[in-house]
C-alpha positions in Angstrom: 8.7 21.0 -10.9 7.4 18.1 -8.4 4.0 18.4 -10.1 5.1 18.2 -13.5 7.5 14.6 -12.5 3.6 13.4 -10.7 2.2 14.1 -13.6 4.7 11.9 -15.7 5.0 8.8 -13.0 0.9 9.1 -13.2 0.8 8.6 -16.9 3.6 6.2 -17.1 1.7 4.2 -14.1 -1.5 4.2 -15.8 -0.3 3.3 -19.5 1.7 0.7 -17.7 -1.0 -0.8 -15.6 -3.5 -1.0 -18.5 -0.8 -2.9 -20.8 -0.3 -5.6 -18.3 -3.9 -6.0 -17.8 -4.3 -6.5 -21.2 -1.4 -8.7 -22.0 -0.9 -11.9 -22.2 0.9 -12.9 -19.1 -2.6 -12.9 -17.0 -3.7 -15.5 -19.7 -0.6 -17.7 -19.0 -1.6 -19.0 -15.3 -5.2 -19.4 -16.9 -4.3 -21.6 -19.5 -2.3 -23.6 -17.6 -5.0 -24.1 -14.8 -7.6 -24.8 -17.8 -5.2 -27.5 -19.3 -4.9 -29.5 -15.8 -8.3 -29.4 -15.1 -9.5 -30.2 -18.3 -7.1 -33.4 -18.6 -8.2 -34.9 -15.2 -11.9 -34.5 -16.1 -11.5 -36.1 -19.4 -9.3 -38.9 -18.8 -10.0 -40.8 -22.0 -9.1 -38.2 -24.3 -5.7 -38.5 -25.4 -4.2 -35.4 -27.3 -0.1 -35.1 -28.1 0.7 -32.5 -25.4 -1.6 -32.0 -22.0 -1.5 -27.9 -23.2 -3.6 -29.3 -25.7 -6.8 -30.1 -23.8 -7.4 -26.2 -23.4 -7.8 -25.6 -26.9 -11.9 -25.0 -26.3 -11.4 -21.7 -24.4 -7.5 -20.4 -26.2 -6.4 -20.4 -29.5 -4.0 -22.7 -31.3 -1.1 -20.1 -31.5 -1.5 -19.1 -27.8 -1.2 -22.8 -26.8 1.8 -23.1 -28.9 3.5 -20.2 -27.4 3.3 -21.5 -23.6 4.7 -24.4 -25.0 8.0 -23.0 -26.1 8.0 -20.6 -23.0 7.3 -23.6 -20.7 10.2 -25.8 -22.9 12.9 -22.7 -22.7 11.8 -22.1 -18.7 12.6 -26.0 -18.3 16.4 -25.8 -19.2 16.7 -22.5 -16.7 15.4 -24.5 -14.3 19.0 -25.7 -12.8 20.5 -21.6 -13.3 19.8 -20.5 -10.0 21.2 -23.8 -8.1 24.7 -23.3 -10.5 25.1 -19.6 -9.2 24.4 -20.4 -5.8 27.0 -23.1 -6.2 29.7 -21.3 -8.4 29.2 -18.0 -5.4 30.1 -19.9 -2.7 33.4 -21.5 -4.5 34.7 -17.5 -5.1 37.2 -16.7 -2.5 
């Protein structure tokens, strides 16, 4: 029986691992690191959004989805200060 369940957390494991490695959540870090870099080095360009400038290494609909994950993240920003706040008003 304990061979059969290693067997099963092995596969799930693998399948796991190679879907993140694949995915585009490594590429998110990337893209922002290649947007920063880019927009110091060419500081004459102007572009509507600083994601923008990485546009020579990602694609158009890649750039746009950081963009709403990095405008959604923004208004969670203040969540963890509430709860910390509201938990220590419960008596």
């Amino acid at each position: 029986m304990g061979e059969f369940f290693k067997c099963i957390g092995v596969t799930i494991y693998n399948n796991g691992y190679r879907c993140l490695v694949n995915s585009n959540i490594n590429f998110f870090p990337n893209l922002i690191k290649h947007a920063i870099s880019r927009k110091w080095k060419g500081k004459s360009e102007k572009r509507d959004h600083w994601l923008d400038f990485a546009d020579d290494k990602y694609d158009k609909q890649f750039i746009d989805d950081v963009k709403r994950v990095l405008s959604v993240g923004f208004v969670f920003i203040p969540l963890p200060v509430f709860w910390a706040l509201y938990d220590q008003q419960v008596i």
